[in-house]
Z-matrix of the N, CA and C atoms (Angstrom, degrees):
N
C 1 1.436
C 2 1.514 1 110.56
N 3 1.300 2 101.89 1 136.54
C 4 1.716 3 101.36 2 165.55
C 5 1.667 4 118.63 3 -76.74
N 6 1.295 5 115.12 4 164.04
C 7 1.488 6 123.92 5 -160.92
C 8 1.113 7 103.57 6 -122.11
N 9 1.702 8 135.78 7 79.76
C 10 1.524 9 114.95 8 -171.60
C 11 1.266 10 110.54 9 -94.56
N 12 1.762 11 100.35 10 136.19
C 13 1.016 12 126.45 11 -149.45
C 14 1.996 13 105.74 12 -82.85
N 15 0.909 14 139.62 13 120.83
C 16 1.713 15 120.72 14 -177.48
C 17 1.562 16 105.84 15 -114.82
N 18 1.400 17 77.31 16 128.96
C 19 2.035 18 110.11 17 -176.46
C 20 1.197 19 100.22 18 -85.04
N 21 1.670 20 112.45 19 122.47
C 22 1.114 21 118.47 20 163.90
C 23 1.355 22 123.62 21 -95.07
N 24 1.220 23 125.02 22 75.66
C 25 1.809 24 109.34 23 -169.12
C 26 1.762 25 122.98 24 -34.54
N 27 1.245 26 121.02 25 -41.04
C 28 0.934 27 145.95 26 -178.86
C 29 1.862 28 110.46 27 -70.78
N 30 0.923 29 112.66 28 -50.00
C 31 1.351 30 100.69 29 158.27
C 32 1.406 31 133.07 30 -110.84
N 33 1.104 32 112.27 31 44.72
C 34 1.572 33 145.01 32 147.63
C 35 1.679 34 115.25 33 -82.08
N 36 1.240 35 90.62 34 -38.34
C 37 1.666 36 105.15 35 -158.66
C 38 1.483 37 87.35 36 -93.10
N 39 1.425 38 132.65 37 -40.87
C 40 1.212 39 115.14 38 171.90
C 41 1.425 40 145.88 39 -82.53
N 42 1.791 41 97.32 40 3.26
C 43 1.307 42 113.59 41 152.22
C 44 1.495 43 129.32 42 -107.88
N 45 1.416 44 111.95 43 9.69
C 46 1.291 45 123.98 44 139.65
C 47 1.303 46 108.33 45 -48.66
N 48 1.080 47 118.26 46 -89.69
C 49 1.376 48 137.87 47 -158.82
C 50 1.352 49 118.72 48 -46.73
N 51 1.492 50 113.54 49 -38.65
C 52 1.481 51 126.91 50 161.85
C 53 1.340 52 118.76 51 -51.53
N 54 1.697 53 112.26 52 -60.72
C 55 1.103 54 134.30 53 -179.23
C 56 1.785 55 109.31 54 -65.36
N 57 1.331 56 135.29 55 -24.94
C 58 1.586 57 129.34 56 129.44
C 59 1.058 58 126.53 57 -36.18
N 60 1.515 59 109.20 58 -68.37
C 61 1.637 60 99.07 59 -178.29
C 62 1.316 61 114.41 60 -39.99
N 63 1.312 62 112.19 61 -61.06
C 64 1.188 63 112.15 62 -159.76
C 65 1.455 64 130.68 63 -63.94
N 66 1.493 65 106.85 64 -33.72
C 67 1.152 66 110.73 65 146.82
C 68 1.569 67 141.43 66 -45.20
N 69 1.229 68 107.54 67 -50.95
C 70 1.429 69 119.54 68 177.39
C 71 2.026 70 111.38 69 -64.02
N 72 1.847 71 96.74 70 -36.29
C 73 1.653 72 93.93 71 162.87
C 74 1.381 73 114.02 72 -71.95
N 75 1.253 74 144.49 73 -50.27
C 76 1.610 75 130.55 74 149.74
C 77 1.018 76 137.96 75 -15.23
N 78 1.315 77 112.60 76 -54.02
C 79 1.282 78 118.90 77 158.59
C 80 1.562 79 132.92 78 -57.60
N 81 1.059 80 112.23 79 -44.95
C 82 1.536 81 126.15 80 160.31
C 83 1.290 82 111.67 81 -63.53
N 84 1.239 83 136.84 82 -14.73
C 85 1.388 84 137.46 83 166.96
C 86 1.721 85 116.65 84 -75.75
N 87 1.174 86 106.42 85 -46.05
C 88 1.397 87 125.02 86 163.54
C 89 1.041 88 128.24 87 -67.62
N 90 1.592 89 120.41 88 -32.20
C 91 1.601 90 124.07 89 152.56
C 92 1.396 91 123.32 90 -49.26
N 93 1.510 92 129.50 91 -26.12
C 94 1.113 93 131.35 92 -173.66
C 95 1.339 94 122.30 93 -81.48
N 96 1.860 95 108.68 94 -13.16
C 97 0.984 96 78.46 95 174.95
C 98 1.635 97 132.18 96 -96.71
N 99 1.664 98 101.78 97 1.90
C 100 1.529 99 133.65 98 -179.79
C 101 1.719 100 100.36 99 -65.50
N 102 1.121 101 115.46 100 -20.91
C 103 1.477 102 112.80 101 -138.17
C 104 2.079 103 89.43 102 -123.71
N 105 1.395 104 111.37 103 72.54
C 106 1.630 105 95.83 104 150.01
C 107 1.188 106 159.88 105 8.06
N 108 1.026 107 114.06 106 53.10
C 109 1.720 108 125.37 107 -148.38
C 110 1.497 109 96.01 108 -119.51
N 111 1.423 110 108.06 109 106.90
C 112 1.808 111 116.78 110 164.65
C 113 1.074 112 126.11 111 -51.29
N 114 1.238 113 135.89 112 119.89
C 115 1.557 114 131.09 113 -177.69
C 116 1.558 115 122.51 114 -71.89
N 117 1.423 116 104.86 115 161.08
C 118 1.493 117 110.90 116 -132.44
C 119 1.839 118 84.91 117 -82.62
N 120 1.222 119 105.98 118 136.37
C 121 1.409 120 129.07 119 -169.98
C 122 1.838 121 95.26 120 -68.62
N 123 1.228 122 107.03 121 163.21
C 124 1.822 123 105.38 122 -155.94
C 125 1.811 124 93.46 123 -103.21
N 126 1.027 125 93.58 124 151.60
C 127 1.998 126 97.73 125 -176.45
C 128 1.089 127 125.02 126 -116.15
N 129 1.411 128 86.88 127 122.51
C 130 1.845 129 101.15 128 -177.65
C 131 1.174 130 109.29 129 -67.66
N 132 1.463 131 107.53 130 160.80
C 133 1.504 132 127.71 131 159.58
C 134 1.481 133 126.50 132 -27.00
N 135 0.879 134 114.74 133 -15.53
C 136 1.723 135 127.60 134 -171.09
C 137 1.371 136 85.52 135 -98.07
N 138 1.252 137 133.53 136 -62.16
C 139 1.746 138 147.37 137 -95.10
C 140 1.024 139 101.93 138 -100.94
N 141 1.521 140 156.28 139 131.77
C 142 1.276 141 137.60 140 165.05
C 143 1.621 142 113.05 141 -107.74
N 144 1.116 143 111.53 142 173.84
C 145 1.716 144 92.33 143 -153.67
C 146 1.591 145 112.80 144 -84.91
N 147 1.172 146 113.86 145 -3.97
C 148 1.363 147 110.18 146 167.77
C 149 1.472 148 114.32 147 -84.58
N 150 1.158 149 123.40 148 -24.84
C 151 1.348 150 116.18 149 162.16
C 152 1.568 151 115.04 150 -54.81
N 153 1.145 152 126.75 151 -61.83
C 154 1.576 153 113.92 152 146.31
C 155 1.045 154 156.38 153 -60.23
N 156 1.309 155 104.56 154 16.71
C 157 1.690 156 121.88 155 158.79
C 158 1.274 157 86.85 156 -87.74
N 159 1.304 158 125.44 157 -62.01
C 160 1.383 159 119.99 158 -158.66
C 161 1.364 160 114.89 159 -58.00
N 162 1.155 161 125.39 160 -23.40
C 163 1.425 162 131.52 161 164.48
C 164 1.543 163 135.21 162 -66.43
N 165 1.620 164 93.95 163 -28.80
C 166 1.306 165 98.15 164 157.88
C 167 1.694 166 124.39 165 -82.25
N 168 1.077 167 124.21 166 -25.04
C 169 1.572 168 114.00 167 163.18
C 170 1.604 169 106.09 168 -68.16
N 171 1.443 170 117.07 169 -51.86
C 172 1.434 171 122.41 170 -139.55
C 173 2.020 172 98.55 171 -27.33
N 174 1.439 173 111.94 172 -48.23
C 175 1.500 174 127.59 173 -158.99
C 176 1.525 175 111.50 174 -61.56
N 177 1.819 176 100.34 175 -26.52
C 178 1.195 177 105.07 176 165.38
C 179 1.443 178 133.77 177 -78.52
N 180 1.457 179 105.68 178 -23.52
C 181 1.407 180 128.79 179 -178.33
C 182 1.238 181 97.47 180 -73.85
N 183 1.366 182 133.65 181 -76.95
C 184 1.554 183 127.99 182 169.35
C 185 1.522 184 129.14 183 -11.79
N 186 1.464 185 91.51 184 -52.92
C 187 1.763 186 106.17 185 177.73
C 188 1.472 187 112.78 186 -62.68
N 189 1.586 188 116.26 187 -56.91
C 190 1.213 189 119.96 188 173.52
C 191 1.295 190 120.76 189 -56.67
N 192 1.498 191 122.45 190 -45.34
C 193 1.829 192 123.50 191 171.55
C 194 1.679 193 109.78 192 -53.85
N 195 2.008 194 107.49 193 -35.42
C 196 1.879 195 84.97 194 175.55
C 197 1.672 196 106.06 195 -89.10
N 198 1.367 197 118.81 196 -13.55
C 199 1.351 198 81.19 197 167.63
C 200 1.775 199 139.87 198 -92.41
N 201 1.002 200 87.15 199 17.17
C 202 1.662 201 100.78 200 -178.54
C 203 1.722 202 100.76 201 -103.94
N 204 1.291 203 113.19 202 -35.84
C 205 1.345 204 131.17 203 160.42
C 206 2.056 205 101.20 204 -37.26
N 207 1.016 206 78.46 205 -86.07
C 208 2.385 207 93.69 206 172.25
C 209 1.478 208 95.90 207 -38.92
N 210 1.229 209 137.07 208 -74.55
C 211 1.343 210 124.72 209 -136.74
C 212 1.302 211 101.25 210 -93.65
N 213 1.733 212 136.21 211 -30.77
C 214 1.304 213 115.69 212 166.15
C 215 1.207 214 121.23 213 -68.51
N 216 1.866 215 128.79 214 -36.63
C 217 1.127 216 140.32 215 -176.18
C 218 1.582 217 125.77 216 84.75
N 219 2.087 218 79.92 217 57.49
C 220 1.370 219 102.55 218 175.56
C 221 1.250 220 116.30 219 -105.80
N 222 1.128 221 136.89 220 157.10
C 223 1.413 222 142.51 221 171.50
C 224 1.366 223 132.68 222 -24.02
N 225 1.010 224 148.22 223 79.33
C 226 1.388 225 110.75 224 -177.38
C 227 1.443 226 155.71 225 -50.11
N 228 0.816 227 87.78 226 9.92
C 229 1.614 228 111.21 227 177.37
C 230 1.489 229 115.95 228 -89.36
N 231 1.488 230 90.91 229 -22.98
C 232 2.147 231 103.02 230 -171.48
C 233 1.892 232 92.68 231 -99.71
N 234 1.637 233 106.38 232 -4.12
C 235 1.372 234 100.69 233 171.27
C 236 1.587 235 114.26 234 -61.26
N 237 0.986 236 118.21 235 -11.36
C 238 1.480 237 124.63 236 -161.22
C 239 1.779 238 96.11 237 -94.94
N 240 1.496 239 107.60 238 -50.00
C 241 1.781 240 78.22 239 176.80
C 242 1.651 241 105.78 240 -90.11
N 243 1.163 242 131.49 241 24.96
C 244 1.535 243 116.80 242 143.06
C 245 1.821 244 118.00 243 -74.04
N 246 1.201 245 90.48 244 -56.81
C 247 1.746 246 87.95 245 160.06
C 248 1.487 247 128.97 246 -52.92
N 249 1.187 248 132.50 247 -39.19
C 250 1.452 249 132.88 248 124.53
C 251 1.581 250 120.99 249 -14.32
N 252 1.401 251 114.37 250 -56.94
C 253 1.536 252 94.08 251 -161.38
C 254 1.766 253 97.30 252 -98.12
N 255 1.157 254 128.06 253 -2.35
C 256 1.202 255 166.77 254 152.98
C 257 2.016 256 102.62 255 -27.59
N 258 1.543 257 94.26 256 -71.12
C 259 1.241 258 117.78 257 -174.74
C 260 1.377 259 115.42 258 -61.38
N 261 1.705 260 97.86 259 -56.73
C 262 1.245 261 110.26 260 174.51
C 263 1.900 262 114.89 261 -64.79
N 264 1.039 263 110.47 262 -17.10
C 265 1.810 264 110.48 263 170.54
C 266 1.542 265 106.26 264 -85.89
N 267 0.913 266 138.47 265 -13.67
C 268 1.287 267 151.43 266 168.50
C 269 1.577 268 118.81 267 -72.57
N 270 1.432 269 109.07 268 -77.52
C 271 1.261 270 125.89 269 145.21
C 272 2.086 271 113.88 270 -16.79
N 273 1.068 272 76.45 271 -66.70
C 274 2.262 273 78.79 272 -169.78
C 275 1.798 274 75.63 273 -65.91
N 276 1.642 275 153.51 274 -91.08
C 277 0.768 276 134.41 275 -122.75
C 278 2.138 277 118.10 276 -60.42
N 279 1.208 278 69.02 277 -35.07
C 280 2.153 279 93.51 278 176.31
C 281 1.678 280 88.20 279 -53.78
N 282 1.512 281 122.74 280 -75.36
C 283 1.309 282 108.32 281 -158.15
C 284 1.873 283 112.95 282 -71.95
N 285 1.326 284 122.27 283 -5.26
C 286 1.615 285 125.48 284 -177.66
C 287 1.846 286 82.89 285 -105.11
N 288 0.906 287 123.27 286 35.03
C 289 1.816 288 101.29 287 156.60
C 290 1.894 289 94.25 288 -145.49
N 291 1.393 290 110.05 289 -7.15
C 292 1.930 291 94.44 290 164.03
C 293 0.800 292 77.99 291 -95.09
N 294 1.664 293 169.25 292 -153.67
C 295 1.344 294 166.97 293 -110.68
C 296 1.093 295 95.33 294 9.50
N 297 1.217 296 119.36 295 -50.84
C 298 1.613 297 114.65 296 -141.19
C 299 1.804 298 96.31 297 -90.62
N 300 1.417 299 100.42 298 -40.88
C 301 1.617 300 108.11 299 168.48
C 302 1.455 301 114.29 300 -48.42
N 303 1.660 302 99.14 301 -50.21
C 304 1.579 303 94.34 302 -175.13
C 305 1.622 304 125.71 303 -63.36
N 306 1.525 305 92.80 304 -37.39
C 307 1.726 306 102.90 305 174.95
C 308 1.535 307 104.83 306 -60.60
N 309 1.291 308 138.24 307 -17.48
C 310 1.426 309 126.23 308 -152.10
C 311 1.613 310 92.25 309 -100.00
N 312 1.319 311 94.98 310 -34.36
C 313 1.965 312 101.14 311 -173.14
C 314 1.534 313 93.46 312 -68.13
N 315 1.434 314 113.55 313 -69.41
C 316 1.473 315 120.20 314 -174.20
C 317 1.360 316 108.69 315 -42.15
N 318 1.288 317 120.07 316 -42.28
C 319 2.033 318 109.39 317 162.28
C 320 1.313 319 128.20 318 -55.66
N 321 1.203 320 103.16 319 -69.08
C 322 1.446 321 114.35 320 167.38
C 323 1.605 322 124.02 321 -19.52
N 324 1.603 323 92.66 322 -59.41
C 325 1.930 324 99.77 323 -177.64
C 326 1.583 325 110.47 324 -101.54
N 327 1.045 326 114.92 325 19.49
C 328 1.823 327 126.08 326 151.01
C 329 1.572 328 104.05 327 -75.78
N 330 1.165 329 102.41 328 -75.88
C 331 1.623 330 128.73 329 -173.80
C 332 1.635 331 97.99 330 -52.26
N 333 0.644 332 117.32 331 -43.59
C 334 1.695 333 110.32 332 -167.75
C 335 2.082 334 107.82 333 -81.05
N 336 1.293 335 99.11 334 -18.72
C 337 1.559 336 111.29 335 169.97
C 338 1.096 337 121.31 336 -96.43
N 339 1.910 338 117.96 337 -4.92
C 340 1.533 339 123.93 338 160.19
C 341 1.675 340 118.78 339 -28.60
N 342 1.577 341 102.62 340 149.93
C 343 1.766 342 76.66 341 -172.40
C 344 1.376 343 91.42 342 -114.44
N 345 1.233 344 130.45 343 11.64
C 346 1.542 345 125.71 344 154.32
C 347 1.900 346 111.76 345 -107.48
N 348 1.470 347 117.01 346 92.76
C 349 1.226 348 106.81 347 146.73
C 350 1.177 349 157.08 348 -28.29
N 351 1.507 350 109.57 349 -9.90
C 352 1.405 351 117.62 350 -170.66
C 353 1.797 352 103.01 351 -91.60
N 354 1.241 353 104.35 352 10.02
C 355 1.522 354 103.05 353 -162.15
C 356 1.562 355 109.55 354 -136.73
N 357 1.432 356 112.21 355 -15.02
C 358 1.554 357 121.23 356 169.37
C 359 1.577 358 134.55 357 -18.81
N 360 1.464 359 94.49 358 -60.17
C 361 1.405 360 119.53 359 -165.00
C 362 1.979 361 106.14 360 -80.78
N 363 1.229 362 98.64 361 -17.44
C 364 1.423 363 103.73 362 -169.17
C 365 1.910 364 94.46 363 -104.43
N 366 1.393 365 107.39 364 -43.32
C 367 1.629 366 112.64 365 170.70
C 368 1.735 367 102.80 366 -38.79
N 369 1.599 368 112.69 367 -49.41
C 370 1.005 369 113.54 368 -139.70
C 371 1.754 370 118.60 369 -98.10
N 372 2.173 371 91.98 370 -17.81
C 373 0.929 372 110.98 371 142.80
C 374 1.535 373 133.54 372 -39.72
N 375 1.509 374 102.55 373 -78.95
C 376 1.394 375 97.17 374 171.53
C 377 1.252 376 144.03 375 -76.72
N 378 1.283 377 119.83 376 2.61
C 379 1.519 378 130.96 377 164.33
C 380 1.859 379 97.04 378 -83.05
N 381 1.183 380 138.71 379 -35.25
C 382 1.529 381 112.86 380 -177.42
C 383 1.450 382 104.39 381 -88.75
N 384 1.362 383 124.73 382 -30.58
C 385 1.459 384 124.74 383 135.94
C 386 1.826 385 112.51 384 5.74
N 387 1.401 386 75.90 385 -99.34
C 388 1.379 387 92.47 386 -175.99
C 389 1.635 388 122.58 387 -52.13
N 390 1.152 389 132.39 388 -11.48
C 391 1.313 390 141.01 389 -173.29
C 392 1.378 391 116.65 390 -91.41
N 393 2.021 392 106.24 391 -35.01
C 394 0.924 393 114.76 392 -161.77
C 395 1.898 394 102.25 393 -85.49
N 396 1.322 395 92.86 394 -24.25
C 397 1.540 396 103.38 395 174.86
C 398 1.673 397 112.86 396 -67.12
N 399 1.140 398 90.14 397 -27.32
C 400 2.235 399 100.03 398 176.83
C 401 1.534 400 106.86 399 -60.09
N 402 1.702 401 88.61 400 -54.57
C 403 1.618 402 99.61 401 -172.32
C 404 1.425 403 108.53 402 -47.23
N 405 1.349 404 130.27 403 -58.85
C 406 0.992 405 133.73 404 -147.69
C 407 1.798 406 104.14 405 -84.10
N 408 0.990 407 113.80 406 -42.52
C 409 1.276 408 130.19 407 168.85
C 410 2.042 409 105.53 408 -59.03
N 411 1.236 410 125.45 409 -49.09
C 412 0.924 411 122.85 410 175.15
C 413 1.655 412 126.46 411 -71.45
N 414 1.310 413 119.05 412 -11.61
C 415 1.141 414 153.44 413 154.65
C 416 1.814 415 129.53 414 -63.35
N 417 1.746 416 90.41 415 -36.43
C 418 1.625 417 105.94 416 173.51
C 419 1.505 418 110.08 417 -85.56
N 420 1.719 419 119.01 418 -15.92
C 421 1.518 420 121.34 419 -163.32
C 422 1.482 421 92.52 420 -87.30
N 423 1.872 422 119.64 421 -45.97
C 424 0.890 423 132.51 422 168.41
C 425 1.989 424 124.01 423 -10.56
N 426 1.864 425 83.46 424 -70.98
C 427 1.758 426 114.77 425 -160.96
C 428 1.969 427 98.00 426 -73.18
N 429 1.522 428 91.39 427 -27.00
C 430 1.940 429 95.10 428 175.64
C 431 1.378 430 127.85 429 -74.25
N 432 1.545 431 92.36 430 -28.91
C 433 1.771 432 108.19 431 177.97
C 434 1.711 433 110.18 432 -83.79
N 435 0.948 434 103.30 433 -60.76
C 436 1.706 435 107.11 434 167.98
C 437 1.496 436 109.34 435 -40.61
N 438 1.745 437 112.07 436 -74.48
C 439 1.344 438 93.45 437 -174.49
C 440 1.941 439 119.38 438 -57.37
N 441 0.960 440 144.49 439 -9.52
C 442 1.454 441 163.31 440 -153.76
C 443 1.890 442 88.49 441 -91.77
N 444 1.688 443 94.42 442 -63.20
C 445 1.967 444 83.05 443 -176.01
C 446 1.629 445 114.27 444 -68.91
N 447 1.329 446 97.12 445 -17.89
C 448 2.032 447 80.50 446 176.95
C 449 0.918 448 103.56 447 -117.13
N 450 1.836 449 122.05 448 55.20
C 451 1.336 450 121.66 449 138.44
C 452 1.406 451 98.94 450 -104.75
N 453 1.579 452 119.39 451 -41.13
C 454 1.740 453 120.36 452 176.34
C 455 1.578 454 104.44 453 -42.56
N 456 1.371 455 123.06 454 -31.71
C 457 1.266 456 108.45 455 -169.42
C 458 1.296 457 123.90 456 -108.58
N 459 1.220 458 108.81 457 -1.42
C 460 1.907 459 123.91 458 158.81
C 461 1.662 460 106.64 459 -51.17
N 462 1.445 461 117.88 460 125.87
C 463 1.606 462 106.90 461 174.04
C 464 1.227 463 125.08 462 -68.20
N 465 1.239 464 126.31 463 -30.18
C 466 1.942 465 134.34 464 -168.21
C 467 1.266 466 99.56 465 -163.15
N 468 1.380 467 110.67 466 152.89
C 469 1.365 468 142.10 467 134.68
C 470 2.004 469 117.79 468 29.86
N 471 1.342 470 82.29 469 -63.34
C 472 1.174 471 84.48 470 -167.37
C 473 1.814 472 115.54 471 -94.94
N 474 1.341 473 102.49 472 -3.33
C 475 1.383 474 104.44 473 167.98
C 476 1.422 475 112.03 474 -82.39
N 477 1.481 476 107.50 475 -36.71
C 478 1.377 477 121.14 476 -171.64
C 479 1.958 478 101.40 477 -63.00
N 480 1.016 479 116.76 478 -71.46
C 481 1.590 480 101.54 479 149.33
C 482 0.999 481 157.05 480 -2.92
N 483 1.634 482 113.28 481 -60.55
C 484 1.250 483 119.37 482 170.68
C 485 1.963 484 117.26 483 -92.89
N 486 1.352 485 97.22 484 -17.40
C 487 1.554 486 102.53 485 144.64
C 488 1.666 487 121.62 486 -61.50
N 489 0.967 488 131.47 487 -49.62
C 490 1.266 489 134.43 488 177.33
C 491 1.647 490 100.82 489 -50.45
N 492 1.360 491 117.99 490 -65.70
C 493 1.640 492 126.12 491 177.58
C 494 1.616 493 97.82 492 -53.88
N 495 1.132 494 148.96 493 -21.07
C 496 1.173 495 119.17 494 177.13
C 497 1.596 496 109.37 495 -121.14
N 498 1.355 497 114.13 496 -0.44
C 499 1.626 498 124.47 497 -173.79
C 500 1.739 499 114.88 498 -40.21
N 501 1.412 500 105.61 499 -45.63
C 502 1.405 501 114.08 500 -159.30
C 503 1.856 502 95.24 501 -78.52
N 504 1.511 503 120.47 502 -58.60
C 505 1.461 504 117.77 503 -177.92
C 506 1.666 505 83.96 504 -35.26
N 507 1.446 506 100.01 505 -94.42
C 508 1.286 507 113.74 506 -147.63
C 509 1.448 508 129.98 507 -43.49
N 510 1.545 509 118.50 508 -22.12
C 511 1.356 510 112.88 509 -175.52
C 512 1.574 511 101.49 510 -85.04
N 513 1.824 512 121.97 511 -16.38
C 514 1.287 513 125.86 512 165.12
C 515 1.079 514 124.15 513 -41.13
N 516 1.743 515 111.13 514 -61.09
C 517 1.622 516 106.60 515 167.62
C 518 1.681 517 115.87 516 -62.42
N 519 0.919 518 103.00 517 -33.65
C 520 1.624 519 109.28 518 -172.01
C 521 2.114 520 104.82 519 -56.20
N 522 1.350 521 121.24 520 -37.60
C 523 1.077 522 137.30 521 148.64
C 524 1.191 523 121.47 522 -48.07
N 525 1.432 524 128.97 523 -95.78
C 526 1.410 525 110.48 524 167.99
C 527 1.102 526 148.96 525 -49.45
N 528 1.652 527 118.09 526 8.31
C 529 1.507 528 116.08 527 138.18
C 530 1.257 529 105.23 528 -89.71
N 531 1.344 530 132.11 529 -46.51
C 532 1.942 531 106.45 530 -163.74
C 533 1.479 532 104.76 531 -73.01
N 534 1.465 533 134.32 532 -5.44
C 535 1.559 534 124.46 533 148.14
C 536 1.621 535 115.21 534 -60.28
N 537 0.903 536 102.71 535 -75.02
C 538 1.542 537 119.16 536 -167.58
C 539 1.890 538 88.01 537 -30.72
N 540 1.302 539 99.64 538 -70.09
C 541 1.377 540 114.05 539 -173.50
C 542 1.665 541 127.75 540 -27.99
N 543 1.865 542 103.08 541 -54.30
C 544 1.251 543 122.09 542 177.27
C 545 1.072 544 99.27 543 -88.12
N 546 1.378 545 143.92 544 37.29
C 547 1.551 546 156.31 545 -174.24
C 548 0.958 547 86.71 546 -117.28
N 549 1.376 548 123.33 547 -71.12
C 550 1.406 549 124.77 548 -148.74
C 551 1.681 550 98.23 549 -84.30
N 552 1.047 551 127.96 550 -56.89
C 553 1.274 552 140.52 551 153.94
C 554 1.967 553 116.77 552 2.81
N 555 1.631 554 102.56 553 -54.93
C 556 1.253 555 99.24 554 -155.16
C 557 1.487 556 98.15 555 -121.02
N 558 1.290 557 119.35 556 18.20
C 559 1.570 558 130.37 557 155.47
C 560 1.828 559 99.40 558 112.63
N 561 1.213 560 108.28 559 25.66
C 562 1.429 561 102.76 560 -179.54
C 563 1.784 562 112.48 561 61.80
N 564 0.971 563 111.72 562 150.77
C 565 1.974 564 116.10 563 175.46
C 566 1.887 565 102.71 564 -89.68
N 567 1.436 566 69.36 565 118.97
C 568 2.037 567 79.91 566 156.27
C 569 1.089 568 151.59 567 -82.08
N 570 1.335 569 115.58 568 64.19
C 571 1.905 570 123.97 569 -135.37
C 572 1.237 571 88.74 570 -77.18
N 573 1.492 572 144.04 571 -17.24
C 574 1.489 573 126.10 572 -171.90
C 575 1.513 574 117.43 573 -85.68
């Protein structure tokens, strides 16, 4: 007998998409360890721990605002609200990747308390599916808003320009530390 086989377009596409995420979080796991990242300074009594996350980029943010500062041939003084918007792109990425932790746990132990088993794996499919598509999508609103404030804060024409000519290098590294960073930051991802 033949065995016909049935194509689901639809859940093809949603293990694409899974099978991205997950990849692309792997990958970012493995970036960290190429990528220099100071460990997260210890917290005082006052301190709450995002204030020391934030402390561990801040040094990086600085670095990155003067060198984009040097090569467009902006002020240094306006280096400070690139490091500003810097922080704040950092900041949104730290809180859209525990989201993303939390949604994955909060799936996980929905789906696993289903009271029909026969449907788990596909429930559970498409709910991290779907999360992983947030992430990434919530991640792109991120990279639009950031880059958007340090064009408001370029003075003329011609900075705005030579930002454009160097936008893509530079906001690359500028990325793979505030990943790596909010990696380490938000308890690392649990792909297993």
């Amino acid at each position: 007998m033949k065995r016909i086989i049935n194509f689901n377009p639809f859940k093809a596409l949603a293990f694409a998409a899974l099978f991205f995420a997950m990849s692309f979080l792997a990958f970012a796991q493995d970036d960290t360890a190429r990528i220099s990242v100071p460990p997260t300074p210890s917290i005082g009594q006052g301190q709450s721990n995002s204030m020391a996350q934030d402390t561990s980029f801040n040094r990086y943010a600085a670095q990155f605002a003067v060198s984009l500062a040097q090569q467009t041939g902006l002020s240094l003084d306006k280096s400070g609200k690139i490091r500003d918007v810097l922080m704040d792109y950092y900041n949104s990425i730290t809180d859209i990747r525990r989201d993303f932790l939390r949604g994955m746990t909060d799936s996980s132990n929905s789906v696993s308390t289903a009271p029909n088993p026969d449907n788990t794996g596909s429930n559970r499919s498409a709910n991290q599916t779907a999360i992983a598509q947030d992430l990434m999508s919530e991640n792109h609103k991120a990279d639009l808003k950031a880059d958007k404030k340090i064009l408001n804060v370029l003075d003329n024409d011609v900075q705005k320009n030579k930002y454009v000519q160097i936008k893509r290098q530079w906001w690359q590294k500028v990325k793979d530390v505030v990943y790596s960073t909010a990696n380490q930051n938000s308890g690392g991802m649990q792909t297993r």
